[in-house]
N, C-alpha and C positions, 0 to 999 in steps of 0.2 A: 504494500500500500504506500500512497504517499504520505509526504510529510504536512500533514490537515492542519494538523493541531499545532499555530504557532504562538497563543498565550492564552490564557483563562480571561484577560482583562478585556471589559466590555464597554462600549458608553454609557448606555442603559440599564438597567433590569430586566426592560424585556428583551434587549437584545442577550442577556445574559441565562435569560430563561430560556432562548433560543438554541443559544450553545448549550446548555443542559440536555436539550433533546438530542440535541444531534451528538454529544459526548455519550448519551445512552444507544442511540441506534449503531453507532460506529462500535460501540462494545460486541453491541449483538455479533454485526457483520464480521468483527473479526474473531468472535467466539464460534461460529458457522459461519466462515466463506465459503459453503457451498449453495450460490444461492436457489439451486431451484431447492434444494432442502427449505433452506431458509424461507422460500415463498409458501411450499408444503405445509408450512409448523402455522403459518398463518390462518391457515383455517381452522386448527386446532383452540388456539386462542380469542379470534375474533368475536366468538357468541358465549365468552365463558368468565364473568363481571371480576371474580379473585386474580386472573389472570393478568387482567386490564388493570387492576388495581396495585398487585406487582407490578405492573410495567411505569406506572403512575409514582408508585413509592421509588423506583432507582432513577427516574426524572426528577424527583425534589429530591434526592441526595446530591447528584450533580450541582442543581441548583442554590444548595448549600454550599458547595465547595467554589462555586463562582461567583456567589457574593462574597463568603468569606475572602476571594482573592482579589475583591473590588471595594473592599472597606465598606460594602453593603451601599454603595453609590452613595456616601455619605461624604462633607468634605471636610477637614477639620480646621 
């Protein structure tokens, strides 16, 4: 893969919640680069709400770790 990831630091929050998502899906893909697997597994979870809610709780952990890296857009 390339080199995606070149800092946690955001302007925003939402652009920060942005990168959260995309630091979770980029887990996925490189935890299962196979993607027609990867597209497979997708119907497994799409109609099953704890699943989604897992995927929900590793997006606000991301999202933690990039405001923590952005002093929570706060300025001092």
């Amino acid at each position: 893969m390339d080199n995606w990831l070149e800092s946690l630091k955001t302007n925003t929050a939402q652009e920060g919640f942005e990168l959260a998502i995309k630091l979770s899906r980029m887990g996925v893909k490189y935890t299962q680069p196979d993607m027609d697997v990867l597209k497979a597994g997708r119907k497994q979870y799409a109609d099953d709400p704890a699943l989604l809610i897992n995927s929900s709780q590793v997006v606000a952990i991301h999202f933690q770790t990039v405001a923590k890296a952005n002093n929570y857009w706060t300025s001092d």
